[in-house]
Structures are given as C-alpha cells and as structure tokens.
C-alpha positions as CSV (number, residue, x, y, z in Angstrom):
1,X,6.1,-24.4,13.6
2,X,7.4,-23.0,10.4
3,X,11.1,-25.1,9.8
4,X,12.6,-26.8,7.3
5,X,10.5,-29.8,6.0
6,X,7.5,-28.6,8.1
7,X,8.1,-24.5,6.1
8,X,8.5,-26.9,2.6
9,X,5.4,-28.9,3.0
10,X,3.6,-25.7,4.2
11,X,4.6,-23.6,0.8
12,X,3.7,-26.8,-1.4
13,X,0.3,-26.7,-0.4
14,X,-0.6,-23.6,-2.4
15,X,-3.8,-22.3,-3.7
16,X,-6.0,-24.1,-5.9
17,X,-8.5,-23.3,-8.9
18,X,-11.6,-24.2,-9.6
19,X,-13.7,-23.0,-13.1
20,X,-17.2,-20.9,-12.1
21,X,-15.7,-19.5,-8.6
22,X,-13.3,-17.1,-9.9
23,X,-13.3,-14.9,-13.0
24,X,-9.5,-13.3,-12.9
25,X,-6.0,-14.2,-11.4
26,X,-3.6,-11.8,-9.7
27,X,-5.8,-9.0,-10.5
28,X,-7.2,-5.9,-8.4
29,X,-10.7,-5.3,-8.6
30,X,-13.2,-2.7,-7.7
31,X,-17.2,-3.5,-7.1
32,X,-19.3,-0.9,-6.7
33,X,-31.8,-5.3,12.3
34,X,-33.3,-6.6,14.6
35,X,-33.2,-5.4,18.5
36,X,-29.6,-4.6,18.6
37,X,-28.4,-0.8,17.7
38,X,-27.5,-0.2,14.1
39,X,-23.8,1.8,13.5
40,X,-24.8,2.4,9.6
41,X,-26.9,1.2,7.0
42,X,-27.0,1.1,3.3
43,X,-27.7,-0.4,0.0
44,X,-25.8,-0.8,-3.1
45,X,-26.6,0.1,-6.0
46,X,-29.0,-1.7,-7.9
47,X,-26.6,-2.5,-10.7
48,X,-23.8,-3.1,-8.4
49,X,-23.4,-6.9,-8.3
50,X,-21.2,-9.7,-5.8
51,X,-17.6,-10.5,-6.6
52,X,-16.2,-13.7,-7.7
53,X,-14.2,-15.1,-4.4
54,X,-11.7,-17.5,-4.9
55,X,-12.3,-21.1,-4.8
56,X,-9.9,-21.8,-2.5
57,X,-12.5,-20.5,0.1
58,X,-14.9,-22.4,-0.6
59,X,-16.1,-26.4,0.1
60,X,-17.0,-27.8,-3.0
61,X,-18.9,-30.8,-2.6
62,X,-17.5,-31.9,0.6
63,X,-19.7,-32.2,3.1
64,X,-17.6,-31.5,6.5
65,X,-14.1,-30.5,7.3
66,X,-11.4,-32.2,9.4
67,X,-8.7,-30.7,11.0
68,X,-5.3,-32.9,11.7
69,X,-2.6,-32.4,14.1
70,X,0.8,-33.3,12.0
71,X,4.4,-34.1,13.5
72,X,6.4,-31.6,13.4
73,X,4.5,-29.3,14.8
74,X,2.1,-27.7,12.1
75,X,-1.8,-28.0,11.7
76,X,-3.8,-29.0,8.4
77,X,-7.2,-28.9,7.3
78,X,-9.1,-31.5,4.8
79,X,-12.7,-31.5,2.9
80,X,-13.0,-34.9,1.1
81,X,-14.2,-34.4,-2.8
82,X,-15.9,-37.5,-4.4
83,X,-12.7,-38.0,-6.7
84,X,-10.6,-35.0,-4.9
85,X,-9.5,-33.7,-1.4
86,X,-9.0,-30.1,-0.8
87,X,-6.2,-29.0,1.9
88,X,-5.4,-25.9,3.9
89,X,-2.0,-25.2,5.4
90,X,-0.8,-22.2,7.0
91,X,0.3,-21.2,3.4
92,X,-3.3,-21.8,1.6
93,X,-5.0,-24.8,0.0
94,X,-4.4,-26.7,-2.6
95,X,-6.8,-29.3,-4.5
96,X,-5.8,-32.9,-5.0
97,X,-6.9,-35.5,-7.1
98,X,-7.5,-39.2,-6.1
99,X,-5.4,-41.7,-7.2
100,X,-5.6,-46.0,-7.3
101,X,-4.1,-47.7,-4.0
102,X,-4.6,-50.4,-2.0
103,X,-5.9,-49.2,1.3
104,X,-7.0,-46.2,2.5
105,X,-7.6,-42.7,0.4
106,X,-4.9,-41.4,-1.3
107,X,-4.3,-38.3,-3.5
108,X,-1.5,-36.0,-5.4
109,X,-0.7,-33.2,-7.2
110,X,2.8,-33.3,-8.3
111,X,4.9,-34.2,-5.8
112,X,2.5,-33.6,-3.1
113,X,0.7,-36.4,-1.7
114,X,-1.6,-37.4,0.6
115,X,-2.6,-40.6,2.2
116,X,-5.6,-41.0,4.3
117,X,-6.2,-44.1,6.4
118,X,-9.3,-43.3,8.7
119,X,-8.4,-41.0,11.2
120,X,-4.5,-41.0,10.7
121,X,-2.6,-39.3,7.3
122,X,0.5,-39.1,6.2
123,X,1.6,-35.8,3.7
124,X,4.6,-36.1,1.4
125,X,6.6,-34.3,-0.9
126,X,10.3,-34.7,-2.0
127,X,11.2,-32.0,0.9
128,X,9.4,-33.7,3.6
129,X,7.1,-35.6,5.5
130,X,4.4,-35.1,7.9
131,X,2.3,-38.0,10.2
132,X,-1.5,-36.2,11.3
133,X,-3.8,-37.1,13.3
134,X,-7.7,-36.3,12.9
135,X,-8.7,-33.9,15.7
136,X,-12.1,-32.5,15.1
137,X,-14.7,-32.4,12.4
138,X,-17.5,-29.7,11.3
139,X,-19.7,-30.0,9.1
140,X,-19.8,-27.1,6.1
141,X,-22.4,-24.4,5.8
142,X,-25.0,-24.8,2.9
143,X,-27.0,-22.1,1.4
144,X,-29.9,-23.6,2.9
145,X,-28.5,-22.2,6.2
146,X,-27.3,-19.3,5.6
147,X,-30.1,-18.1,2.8
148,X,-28.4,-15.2,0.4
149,X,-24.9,-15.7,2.1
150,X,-22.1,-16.2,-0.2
151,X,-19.3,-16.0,2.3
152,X,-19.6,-15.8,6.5
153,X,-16.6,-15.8,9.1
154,X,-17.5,-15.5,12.9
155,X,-14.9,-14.9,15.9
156,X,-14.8,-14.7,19.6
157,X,-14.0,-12.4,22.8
158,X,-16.0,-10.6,21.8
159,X,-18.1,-12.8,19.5
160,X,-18.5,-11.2,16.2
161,X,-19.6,-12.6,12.6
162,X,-19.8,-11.4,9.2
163,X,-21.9,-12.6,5.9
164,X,-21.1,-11.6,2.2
165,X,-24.8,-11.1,0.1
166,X,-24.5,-13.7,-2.7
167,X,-26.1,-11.1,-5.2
168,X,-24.9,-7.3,-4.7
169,X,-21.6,-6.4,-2.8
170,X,-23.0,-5.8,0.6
171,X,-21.6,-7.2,4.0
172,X,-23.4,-7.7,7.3
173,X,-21.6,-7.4,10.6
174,X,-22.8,-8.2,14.1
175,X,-20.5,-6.9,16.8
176,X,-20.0,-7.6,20.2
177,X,-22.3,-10.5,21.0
178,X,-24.7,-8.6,18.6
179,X,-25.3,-6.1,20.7
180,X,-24.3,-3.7,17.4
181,X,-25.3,-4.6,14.0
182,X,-24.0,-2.7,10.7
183,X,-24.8,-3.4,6.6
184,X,-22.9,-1.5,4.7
185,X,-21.7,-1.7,0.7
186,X,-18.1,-2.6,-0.2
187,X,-15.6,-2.6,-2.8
188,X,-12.7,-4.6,-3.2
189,X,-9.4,-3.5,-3.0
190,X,-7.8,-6.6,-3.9
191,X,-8.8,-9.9,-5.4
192,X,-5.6,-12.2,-5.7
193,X,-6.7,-15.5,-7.1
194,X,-3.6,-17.4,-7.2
195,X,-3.1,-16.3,-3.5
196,X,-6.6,-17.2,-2.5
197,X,-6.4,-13.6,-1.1
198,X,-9.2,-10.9,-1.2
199,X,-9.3,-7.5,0.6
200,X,-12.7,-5.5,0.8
201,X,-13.2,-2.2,2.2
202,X,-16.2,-0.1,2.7
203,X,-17.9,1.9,-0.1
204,X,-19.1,4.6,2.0
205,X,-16.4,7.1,3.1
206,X,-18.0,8.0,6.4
207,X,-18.2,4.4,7.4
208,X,-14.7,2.6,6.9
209,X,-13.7,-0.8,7.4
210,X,-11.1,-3.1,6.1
211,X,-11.7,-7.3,5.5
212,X,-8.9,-9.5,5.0
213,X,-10.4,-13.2,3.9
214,X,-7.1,-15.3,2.8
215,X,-7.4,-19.1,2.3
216,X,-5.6,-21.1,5.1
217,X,-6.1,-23.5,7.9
218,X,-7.9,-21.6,10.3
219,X,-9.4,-22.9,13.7
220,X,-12.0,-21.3,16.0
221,X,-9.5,-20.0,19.1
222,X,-12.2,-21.4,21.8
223,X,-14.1,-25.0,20.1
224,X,-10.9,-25.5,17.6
225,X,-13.2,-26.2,14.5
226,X,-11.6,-26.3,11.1
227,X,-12.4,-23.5,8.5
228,X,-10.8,-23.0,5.3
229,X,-10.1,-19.3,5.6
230,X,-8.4,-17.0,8.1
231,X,-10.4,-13.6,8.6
232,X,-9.5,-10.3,9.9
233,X,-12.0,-7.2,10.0
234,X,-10.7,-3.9,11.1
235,X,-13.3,-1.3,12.3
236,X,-13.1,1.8,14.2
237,X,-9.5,1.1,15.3
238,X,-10.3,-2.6,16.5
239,X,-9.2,-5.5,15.0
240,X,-11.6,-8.4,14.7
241,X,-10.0,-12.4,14.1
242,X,-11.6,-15.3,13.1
243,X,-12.5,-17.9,10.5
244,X,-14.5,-18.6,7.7
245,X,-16.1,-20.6,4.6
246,X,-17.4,-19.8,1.7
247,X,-20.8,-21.2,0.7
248,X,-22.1,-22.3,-2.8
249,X,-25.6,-22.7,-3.4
C-alpha cells in the first residue's frame, strides 16, 4: 500500500493548521450513567479547563466527508471547504486551497494538487500520481448532535465510543455495547500540532487509560465510513480501535 509514488503522495499530505483550534506546535502539554454499570467516575476540577486539539481533526465548515479509493492501492479521505478542501492520507491531512479551472474543483498546496470531477479525482505531486474513485459519504457531527462534545470516536467488536467535554478535560467511555460506562478526568501527555497527534491519559491513578487520536484517513472496519482521525484507547490491558471527528460548535 505504502510504495514509491503511492509512500510520496502519502508523506505530502501532511498536517494542516488552522488559527482558533490550536494554541501550541510540537509541544507537550499537561491539563489538569444511565442503566449500564459504571467502572469509575469523577469530575475535574472546577478550574481545570478542555485542551486545544489540533485542527487537523476537525471538519471545518464542510458538511460531509468522502472517502476515495485511489490506484495504486492507498485510500483518501476529503471534506469540501467553501474555497478549500481538507484531505486525510494514511500520513495525516493537509488543507488545500481552491484554485481557477475549467471544469471540475481543483485545489493545491505547493506541489500537491487535487482535482475533483464529481465522483472521480485525480492527486498529484512532482513524485506521483494517484486516480480515486468516490466510495462512500457521511455526513459530519455538529454540536447540535452531540451537545457539550468536542471530540467523539466510536469502534466495533465490541462496539465502544468515546466523547471529549468541550469545556473541562473530562472523557466519557461506553464499553462493550454499553453494557459498562466510565467518566473519568484526563491529562494530556502529548499534544503534537504539526503531527495532528494528541495522547491523553487518565488523571486518576487508580483508574488508568491511554488515548491515541492522530489525524489520518480512518474508516469504520464494518460500514467503511470516512473519519478524519484514527483512534486507539487502551484500558485494563485491552486495546480499543476506531475512528473519529472532531466537532466545532
């Protein structure tokens, strides 16, 4: 999946930046139910307020994502700007703004470039060239549907999801089809901007977990919808995998 122009293409969609979603670059930070049966619960700190996430993680003001099958082998994802188009590799995501053409949509960032023409799209650069295919779209998560949720990743076998509070650094987990529920405080261990990288881990010693949320074309193992984030929770010695998006008001 990963060779020559198909590996170049992959590292030149990087992560991107966007002003008002992230505060620092390359930096390491620190941040101070229902029926089912609750593992732990607590609440941070009154003081204690929600990270900064990278933009790469997030929408914008794209409505819906598409995911593309490209030749060679590799996988992209897309969320259409009104003047921009975000993309997720493999490798991360990279924002790109629209430029003049005849037909079609098509955008660039140095000498990356992509060209939409309805449901086919071809990605350049001077290393290579890729020819996608639009698979399957979903439409993003709003605030209005996930009220106080800044972040949320779900998985499958066993069907698991996670939210991130939009206001203090608290995470919810339900486990297991939701048959075991947890909200617990965090910190994070490691905020890496340029990376669209962030690892969080639990702020209570005698409940620890570890989150991995790096940007990158992620799709759900059983529907194959596209998400702009690949996710992995670890928690009692299991190893949860899955997507995710992050969600502005």
């Amino acid at each position: 999946m990963k060779r020559s122009a198909v590996l170049m293409l992959s590292a030149a969609i990087g992560t991107f930046s966007l002003s008002g979603c992230v505060s620092t670059t390359n930096t390491q930070q620190e941040t101070s139910n229902g029926g089912a049966s609750s593992i732990w619960g607590s609440t941070p700190g009154k003081s204690a307020k929600a990270p900064y996430l990278p933009s790469s993680l997030f929408v914008g003001e794209a409505t819906n994502f598409v995911g593309w099958s490209c030749s060679p082998s590799q996988n992209l994802v897309t969320a259409a700007q009104p003047d921009a188009l975000r993309v997720w590799s493999s490798a991360g995501g990279q924002q790109l703004p629209q430029t003049v053409v005849a037909s079609g949509s098509r955008y660039e960032n140095g000498d990356l470039s992509v060209w939409l023409k309805g449901d086919e799209a071809t990605v350049e650069n001077t290393r290579g060239r890729l020819e996608c295919q639009a698979q399957v779209q979903r439409d993003s998560l709003r605030r209005a549907e996930k009220p106080g949720v800044m972040f949320y990743a779900t998985g499958n076998e066993p069907g698991w999801s996670m939210s991130l509070a939009n206001d203090v650094p608290k995470i919810d987990l339900s486990l297991d089809y939701g048959e075991r529920k947890a909200s617990l405080p965090y910190r994070v261990s490691t905020l890496d901007n340029e990376a669209g990288r962030v690892i969080l881990v639990s702020g209570r010693s005698d409940a620890p977990f570890e989150a991995r949320i790096e940007a990158g074309a992620c799709f759900d193992d059983m529907s194959g919808t596209p998400w702009p984030a690949k996710v992995t929770l670890t928690l009692n010695g299991e190893q949860y995998r899955g997507c995710g998006q992050g969600i502005a008001p």
